[in-house]
N, C-alpha and C positions, 0 to 999 in steps of 0.2 A: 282208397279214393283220394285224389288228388286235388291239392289246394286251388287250381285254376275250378275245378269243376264243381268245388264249392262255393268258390266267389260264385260263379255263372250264379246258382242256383240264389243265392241271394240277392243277386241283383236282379233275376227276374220276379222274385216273388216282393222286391220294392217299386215295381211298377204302380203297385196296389198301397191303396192308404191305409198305411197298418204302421203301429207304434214300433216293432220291433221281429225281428223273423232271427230265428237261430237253427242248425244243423247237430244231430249225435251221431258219430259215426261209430261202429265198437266191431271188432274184429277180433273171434278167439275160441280156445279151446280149453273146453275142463274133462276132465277124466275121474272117474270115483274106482274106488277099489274093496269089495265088500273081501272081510275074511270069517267066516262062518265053519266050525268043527275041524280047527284047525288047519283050516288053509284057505288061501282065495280059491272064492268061489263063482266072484264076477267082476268085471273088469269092463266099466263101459264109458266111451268118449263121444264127446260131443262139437263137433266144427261148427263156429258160427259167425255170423257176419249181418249187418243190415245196419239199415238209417233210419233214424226219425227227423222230422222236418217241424218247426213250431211257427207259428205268427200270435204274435199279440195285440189287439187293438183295444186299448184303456185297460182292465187285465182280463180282458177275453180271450180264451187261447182256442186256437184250433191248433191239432196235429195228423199227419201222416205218418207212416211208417209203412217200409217193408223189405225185404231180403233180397229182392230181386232189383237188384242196380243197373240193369242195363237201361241207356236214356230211355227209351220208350215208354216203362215203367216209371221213374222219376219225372220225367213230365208227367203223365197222368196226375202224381202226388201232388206237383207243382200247382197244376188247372183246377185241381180239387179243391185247395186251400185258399186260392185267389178266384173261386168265382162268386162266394158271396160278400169280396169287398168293393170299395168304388176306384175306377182307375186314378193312379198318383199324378198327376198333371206338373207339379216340381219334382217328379223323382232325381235321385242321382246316387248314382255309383259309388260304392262304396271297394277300396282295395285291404286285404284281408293281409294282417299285418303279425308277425310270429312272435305269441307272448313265450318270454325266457323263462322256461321251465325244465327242472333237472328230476326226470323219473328218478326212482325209485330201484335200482336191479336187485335181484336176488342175489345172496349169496351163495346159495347152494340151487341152484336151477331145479326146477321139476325135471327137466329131460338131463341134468347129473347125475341124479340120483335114480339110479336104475332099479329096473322090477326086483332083482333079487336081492338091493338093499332093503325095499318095501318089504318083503316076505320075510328075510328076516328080524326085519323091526318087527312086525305083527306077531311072528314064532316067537321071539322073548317075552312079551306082552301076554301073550295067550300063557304059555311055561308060568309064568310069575303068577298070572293069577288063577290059574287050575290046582299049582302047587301048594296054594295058600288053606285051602280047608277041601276035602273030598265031596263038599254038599255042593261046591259051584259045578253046574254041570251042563253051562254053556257062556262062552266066551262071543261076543262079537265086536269087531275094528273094523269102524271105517275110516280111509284116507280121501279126500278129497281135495282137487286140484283145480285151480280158475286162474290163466293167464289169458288178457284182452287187451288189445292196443286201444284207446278211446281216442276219438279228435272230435275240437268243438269251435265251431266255426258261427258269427253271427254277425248281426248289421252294423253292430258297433265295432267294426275291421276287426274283433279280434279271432284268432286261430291259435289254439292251445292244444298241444298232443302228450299224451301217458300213455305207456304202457305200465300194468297193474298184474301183481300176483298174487295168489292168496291159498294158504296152502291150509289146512285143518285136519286134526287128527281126532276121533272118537270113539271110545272104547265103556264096554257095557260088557254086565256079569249077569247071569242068572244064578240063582240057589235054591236047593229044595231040601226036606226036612220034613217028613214024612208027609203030609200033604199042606204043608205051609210052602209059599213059593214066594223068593224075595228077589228082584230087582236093584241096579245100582249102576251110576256110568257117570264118568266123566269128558269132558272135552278138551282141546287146545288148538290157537288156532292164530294165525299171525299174518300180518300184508309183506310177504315175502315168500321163501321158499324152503329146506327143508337145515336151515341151519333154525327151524323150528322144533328140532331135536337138540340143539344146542343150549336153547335158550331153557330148556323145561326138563327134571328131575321124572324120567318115564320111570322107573323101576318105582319110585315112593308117588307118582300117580296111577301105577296100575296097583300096587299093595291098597290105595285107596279106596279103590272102587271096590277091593276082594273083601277088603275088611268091611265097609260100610257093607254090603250084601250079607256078609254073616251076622252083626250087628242084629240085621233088622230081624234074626230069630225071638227074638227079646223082647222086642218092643209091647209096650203096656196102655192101655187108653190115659186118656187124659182128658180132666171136664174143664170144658169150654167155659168162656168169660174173660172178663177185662183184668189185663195183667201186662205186667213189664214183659218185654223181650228183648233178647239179644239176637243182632242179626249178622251169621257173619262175612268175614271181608269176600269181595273176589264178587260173581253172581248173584251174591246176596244181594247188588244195589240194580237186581232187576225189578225192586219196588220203586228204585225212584224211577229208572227208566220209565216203567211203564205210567205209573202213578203221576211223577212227576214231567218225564221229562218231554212226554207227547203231548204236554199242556200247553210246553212253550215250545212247541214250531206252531208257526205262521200257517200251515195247515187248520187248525185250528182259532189262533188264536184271530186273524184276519177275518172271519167270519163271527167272533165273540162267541162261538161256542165252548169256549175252555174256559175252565173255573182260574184260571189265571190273566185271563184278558185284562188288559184298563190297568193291569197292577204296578207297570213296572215304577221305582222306589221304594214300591211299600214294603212295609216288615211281612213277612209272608214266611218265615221258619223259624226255626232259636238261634241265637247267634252261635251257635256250632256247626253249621249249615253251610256250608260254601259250597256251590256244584260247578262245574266245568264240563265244555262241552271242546273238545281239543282234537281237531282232523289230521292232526302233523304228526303226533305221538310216534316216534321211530317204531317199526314193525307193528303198531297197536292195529286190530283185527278190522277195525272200521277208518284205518285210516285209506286217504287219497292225496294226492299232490296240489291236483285241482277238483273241485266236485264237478258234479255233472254237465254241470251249465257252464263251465270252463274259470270259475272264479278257483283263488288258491284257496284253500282249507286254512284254517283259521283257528287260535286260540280266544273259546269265546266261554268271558263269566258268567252264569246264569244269574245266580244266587251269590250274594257274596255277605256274608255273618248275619244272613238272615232276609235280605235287599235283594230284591228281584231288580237285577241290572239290566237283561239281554234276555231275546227272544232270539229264535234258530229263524233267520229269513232267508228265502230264497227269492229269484228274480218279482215273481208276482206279487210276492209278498211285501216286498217293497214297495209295489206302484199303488197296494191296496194301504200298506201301514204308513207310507213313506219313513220307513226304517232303512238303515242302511244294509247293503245285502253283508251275511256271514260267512259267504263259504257254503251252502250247507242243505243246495241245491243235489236233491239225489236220487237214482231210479235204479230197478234193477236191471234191465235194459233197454236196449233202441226201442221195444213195444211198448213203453211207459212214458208218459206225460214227467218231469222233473217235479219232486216238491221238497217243502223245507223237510229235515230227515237228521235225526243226531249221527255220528262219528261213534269218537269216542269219549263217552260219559262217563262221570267219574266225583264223587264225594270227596271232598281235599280231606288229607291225615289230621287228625288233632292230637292230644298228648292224655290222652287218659289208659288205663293198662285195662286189660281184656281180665286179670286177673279181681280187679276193682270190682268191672261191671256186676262179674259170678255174685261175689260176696255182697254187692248192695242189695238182691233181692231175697226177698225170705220165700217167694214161692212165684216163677213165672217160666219162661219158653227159651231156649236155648235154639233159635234157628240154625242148623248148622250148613241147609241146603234148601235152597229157595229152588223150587218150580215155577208154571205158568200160571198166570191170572186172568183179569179181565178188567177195566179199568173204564167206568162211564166219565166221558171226559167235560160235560157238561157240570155235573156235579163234584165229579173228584170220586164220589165212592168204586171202591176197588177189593176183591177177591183175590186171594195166592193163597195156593198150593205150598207147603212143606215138604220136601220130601226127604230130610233128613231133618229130625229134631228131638230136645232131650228135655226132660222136667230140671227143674232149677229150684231148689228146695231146701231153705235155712241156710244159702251161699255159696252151695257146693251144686255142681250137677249131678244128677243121678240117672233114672231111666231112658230109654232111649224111648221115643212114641210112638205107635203105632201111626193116626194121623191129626193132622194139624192141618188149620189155615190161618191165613190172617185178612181178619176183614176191619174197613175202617175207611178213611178219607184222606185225599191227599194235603189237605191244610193240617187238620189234625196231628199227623204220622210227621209233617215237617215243624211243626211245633213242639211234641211230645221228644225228640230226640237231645240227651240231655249229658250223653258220652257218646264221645267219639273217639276212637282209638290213632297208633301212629301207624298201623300193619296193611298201609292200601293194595290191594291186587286187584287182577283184571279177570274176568270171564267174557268169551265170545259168546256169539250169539247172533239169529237169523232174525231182522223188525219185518214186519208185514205194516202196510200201510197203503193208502192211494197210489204209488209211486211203483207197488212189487216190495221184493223181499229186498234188503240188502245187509251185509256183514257190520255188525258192531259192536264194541267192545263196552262192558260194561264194567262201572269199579265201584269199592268205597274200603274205608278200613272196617275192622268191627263197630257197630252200634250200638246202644241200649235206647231203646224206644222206651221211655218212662209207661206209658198206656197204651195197651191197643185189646182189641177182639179178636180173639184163640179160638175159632170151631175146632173144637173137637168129635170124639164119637162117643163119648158118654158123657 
C-alpha cells in the first residue's frame, strides 16, 4: 500500500474531531515444517496481507481492519470509524513524512536456505537423539518461519517501514519404559534468519532434550512446603515475565489493576534485582526496530537494585498515565488493537557462583526447567509448573522429581531473591495478551529465591 493512499486515509478520517488516527499495514508470509518418524511430514504456508485503521478521542479507540484493500472496502472502514464523531470544523491536512529507520535483514534468508538443508538439519537432530538411549521412541521438529514487511502511518505525519523475520527451531523427545512414558523438548528462536544455526550448539541442544527424557525414569516425589530454590538461567525468568513483568505494562497498570500500580520509586525487590526490558537486543526473539505503533524500541529499566523506575507504555497509555511512551506498542496482527507488551526481558548478571547457591541450602528445589503458569495480576499471586527439577539435600543435588510447582506472590518472590549469578541466557517464547500472541525473549542468570512454596505430590 502506498504512502499517498495512506495520507488520503488520514486526512479524511481528520475531518472528524478526534485526538489522533494511525494506520498498521503488514504484509507476509510464514511457512512451518512439521518433521514426525523421521521425516517431514507437513509443510504448510500462509500469504497474508491486511490493514488496521485506529482513532483516538481522549484515550477512546475505535478500530477497523480488514484484508480486503480495494477502496470500496477501505471507505467502508473509513465511514465506519467516523460516524460516531462530530465533524472537524478546523481540520487540516497533515503530509506524512519518512521516519529514518534501518531494518534489520537476515543473514542467512529463509528462501537461502533451502528444503533439503531443512531436512537435513532435522535428520541429524532426530540421529542424535534416537541414538542417545533405545527407550526414545519418538522424535519430533518443528521449524518455523515469519517474514512481514509492516508500515505505520498516522496524524502526527509520521511514516515508518520494517521488514521483520523470525525464524524458530523446536525439537521434543518421547521415552517409554515399560509403561512409564516421559516427555522433554527444547526451543531456539531468533529475529532473523537461519544463521540461527550459527548462533546455537544443536548437537549438545538435541543430547539435551535426549538426556533430560531419560532422566525422568528416575524421578522420586518430593513433599511440598516452604523452601529455598534455585532457578535456573535462560526460561527460567518466565516467573518474572509472567509474575512480574505483565504488572508493569500500561495494560494494566493504567487501569490500577496491577499489584505494581502507584509504585514507581518504591523499593519493590532486594537490591539484587535489576530487570530490563530491551526491544534492540541484536537477533534477541522479541526484538523490533520499531514497535507496532511506529515508535523505535527502546532500552527500558524496570527495576533497578530494587527501584521500580519504568512502566512498558504504549500510545494510550500515555494519554491515560501521561507517561512517556517506551517503544513498546505491540500486536500480533493487523486484526489486533496495539497495547503495551514486553520485547525482550531479562534479569541483569550479578556475581555470585551457581556452585555457592547448591551448598547454601541444607534441603530445597533445584529448578532446572520452568513451565507455564498463571498469574492474578491484581494480586500478584501466581502458579508454575516444573518441568525439570531436582532435590537439593545437605548442598549437593540429588534426586531428580517427579513434580513440582511453585506457588507464591510476585512481591514476595522479588524480595526473597538473595543470589543472583553471572551466567545470563535467553529463552523464547509466544505472550498471549489483549493485543494476540507475539515473540519474546525471556532471560536471567541463575537465582536462589531464599523462600517460596513447592507443591509437590506427596
Amino acid at each position: 500500500m502506498n504512502k499517498n493512499k495512506l495520507e488520503k486515509i488520514i486526512n479524511e478520517l481528520l475531518k472528524c474531531e478526534i485526538d489522533f488516527a494511525d494506520i498498521y499495514y503488514q504484509k507476509g508470509l510464514s511457512t512451518s515444517y512439521q518433521y514426525e518418524e523421521s521425516k517431514i511430514n507437513n509443510i504448510t504456508s500462509n500469504i497474508y496481507e491486511g490493514i488496521g485503521i485506529r482513532t483516538i478521542l481522549n484515550s477512546n479507540q475505535k478500530y477497523a481492519y480488514s484484508n480486503d484493500l480495494e477502496n470500496e472496502n477501505i471507505n467502508i472502514l473509513i465511514n465506519n470509524l467516523k460516524e460516531s464523531y462530530k465533524e472537524n470544523l478546523n481540520k487540516k491536512e497533515i503530509k506524512l513524512v519518512d521516519e529514518k529507520i534501518v531494518s534489520s535483514s537476515p543473514i542467512i534468508s529463509h528462501e537461502k536456505f533451502s528444503n533439503r538443508k531443512k531436512k537435513e538439519l532435522m535428520d541429524n537432530i532426530d540421529k542424535i537423539i534416537r541414538s542417545y538411549d533405545k527407550r526414545i521412541i519418538q522424535v519430533q521438529i518443528f521449524i518455523t518461519e515469519n517474514s512481514y514487511d509492516v508500515i505505520v502511518a498516522n496524524s502526527n505525519s509520521k511514516y515508518a517501514k520494517e521488514k521483520r523475520s523470525y525464524t524458530r527451531l523446536f525439537i521434543s523427545a518421547v521415552a517409554k519404559n515399560n509403561d512409564k512414558i516421559t516427555t522433554s523438548y527444547e526451543s531456539v528462536g531468533i529475529f532473523g534468519g537461519y544463521e540461527l544455526l550459527q548462533n546455537e550448539d544443536l548437537e549438545k541442544l538435541s543430547n539435551s532434550v535426549a538426556e533430560s527424557v531419560i532422566k525422568k525414569f528416575d524421578e522420586v516425589s518430593i513433599k511440598g512446603g516452604n523452601m529455598p530454590v534455585i532457578i535456573e538461567s535462560g526460561f527460567g525468568a518466565v516467573i518474572f515475565h509472567e509474575a512480574c513483568g505483565h504488572a508493569l505494562e500500561a495494560t494494566t497498570v493504567s487501569k490500577n489493576t496491577s499489584i505494581l500500580s502507584n509504585k514507581i520509586g518504591e523499593k519493590i525487590a532486594s537490591d539484587k534485582v535489576t530487570l530490563v526490558d530491551d526491544g534492540t537486543i541484536k537477533n534477541g526473539w522479541g526484538t523490533t526496530v520499531i514497535d507496532d505503533e511506529g515508535n523505535k524500541t527502546q532500552r527500558n529499566v524496570l527495576i533497578e537494585k530494587g527501584i521500580l523506575k519504568s512502566y512498558l507504555v504504549d500510545i494510550v497509555g500515555s494519554i491515560i498515565m501521561n507517561k512517556p511512551i517506551t517503544g513498546s506498542g505491540r500486536r500480533q496482527n493487523y486484526q489486533f488493537l496495539p497495547t503495551s507488551r514486553m520485547n525482550n526481558t531479562f534479569l541483569m548478571p550479578g556475581t555470585d557462583k551457581f556452585e555457592d547457591m547448591v551448598k547454601s541450602i541444607e534441603y530445597g528445589l533445584y529448578a532446572k526447567k520452568m513451565g507455564g503458569g498463571s498469574v492474578d495480576p491484581i494480586t500478584g499471586d501466581f502458579n508454575f509448573s516444573v518441568l525439570e527439577a531436582y532435590i537439593i539435600e545437605n548442598g549437593k543435588i540429588s534426586n531428580i522429581v517427579k513434580s513440582a510447582s511453585l506457588i507464591g506472590n510476585t512481591l514476595d518472590i522479588l524480595n526473597n531473591i538473595e543470589m543472583v549469578s553471572d551466567n545470563l541466557e535467553y529463552g523464547p517464547g509466544m505472550c498471549g495478551s489483549d493485543s494476540g500472541n507475539v515473540p519474546v525473549y525471556i532471560g536471567q542468570p541463575t537465582i536462589k529465591v531464599s523462600n517460596i512454596l513447592v507443591g509437590g505430590d506427596n
